[in-house]
N, C-alpha and C positions, 0 to 999 in steps of 0.2 A: 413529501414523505418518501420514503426510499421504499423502491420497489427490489433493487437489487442489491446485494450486500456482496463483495469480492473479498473472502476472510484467508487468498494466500498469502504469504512474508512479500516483502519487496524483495526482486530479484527475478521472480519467476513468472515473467513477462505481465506485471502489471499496468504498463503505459499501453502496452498491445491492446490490453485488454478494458481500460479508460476509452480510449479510441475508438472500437467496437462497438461499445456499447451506446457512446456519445453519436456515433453513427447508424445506430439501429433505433434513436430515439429515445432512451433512459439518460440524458444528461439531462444538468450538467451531473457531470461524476467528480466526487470527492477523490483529495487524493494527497498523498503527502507537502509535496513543492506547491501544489496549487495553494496552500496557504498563505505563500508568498503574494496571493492576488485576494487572499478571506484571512487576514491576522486577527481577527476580533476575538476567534476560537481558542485563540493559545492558550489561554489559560483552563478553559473546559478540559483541554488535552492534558497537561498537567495536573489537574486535579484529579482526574480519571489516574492519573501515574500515583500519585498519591493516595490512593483507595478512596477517595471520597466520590460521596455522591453524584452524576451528571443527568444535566438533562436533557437526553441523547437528538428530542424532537429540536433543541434548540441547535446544536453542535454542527445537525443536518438540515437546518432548516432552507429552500431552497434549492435541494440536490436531492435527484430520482434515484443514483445508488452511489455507489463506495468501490475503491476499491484502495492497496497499498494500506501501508501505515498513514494515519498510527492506525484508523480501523480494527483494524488485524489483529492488534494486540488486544482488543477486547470485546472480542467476536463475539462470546458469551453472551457479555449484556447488551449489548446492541442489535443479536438476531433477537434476541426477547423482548426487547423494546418495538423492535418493529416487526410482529409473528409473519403478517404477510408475503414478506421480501422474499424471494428466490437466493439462494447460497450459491455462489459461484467460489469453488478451490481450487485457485490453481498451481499448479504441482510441478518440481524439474526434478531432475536429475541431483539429488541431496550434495556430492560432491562437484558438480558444477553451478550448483547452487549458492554455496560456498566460497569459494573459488573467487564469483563475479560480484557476492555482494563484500567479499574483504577488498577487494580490491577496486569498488565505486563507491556504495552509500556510507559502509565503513569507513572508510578512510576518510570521506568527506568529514564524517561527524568528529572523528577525533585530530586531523590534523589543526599544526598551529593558524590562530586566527590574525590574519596582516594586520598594521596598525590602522588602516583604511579599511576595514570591513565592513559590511553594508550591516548595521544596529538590526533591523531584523532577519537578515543574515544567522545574525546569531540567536537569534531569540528561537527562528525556527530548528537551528541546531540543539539548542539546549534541549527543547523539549521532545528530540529524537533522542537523545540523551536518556533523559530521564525515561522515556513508553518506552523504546525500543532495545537500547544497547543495557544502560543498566536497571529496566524494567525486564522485557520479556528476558534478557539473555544472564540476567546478573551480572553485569560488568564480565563476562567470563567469554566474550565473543570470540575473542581470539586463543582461547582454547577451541582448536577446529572441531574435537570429537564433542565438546559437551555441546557447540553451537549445532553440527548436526543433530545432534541426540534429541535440544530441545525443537531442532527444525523437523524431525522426522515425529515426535511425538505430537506437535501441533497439527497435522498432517491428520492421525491418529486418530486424535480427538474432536477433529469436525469432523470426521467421516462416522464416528461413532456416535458422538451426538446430537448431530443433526437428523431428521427423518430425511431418508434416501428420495423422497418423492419432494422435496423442498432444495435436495441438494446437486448441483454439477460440480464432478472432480474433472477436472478440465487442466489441457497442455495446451496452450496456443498454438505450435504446430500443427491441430489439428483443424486449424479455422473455421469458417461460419457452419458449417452442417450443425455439430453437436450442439453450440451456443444458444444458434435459432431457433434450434427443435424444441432447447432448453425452454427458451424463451415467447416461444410459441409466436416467431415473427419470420417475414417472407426472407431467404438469402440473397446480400445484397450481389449484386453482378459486376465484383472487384473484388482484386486481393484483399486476404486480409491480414491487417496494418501490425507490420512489423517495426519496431521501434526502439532507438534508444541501446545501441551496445557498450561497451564500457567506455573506449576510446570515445566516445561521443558524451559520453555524462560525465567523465573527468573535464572535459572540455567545458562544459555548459557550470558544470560546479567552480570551475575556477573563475569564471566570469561571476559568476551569483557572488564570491564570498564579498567583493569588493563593490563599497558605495554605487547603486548605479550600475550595478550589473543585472541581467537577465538570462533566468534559466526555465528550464521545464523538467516536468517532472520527472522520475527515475524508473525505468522499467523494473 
């Protein structure tokens, strides 16, 4: 049962904070790419894209919290599904936000796919497609001002609908103090885990798209 819910976009240090938490003892954590090692879900993810029904205790069955997409995109039903779980938002800079995910997750999802591409590969593509690019964003991603707009109003709307005492708005620069406190656990005595800049996830993406390739997941 998820104790932790992580309801920022991808971009704004979500593998940081996968890591974190998987090291403070709330793994394993949910997370976009790690699908590539749990494909069973794909279609739950898709149906959820679809407005239909999910049933979220199955989706996560297995995994203490979440963080990334698709999660993110349907934070709503999922922190109501499971009342318990602490909300963790994590929050950048809207134009360097931007910036990092047109130029990794984005581009991953829409560039051309080789004639040797790894079959779920693409499968997990599609269904970033459908929750992500033209679910949360409308196909409209690469209009920068509406993708900030809907990235800045997402922001908006957990901070407004969640109870403040349920919720951390959190920058991963700010490392383990706020988290811990958050979380009401001891701070570990080691950095904390910076991960995954773009040069490095273009890299791991071109490896994954092809048969046989191996990536991890996307900050």
């Amino acid at each position: 049962m998820l104790e932790v819910f992580g309801a920022g976009f991808g971009r704004t240090g979500t593998l940081s904070l996968r890591t974190a938490l998987e090291r403070l003892g709330f793994g394993p954590c949910h997370h976009m790419l790690g699908l590539f090692e749990d494909p069973d879900t794909l279609p739950l993810w898709r149906a959820a894209a679809r407005g239909e029904s999910v049933d979220w205790a199955r989706a996560y069955k297995g995994y203490r919290s979440s963080v990334d997409w698709p999660g993110a995109a349907f934070w709503r039903d999922i922190t109501a599904a499971f009342p318990d779980a602490k909300v963790i938002l994590t929050v950048r800079d809207p134009e360097s936000w931007y910036a990092s995910a047109e130029s990794s997750i984005h581009a991953a999802a829409v560039a051309p796919l080789p004639d040797d591409a790894d079959p779920l590969f693409a499968q997990v593509r599609q269904m970033s497609l459908d929750v992500v690019w033209d679910g949360v964003f409308d196909g409209r991603f690469t209009d920068k001002q509406h993708a900030i707009e809907v990235f800045e109003e997402h922001v908006a709307a957990v901070k407004r609908e969640i109870d403040p005492a349920r919720l951390l708005v959190f920058e991963v620069r700010q490392g383990w103090e706020p988290l811990c406190a958050f979380l009401g656990v001891p701070v570990p005595d080691e950095p904390f885990p910076r991960s995954n800049d773009r040069a490095a996830f273009r890299q791991l993406m071109d490896r994954r798209r092809t048969a046989g390739g191996v990536a991890h997941p996307a900050d």
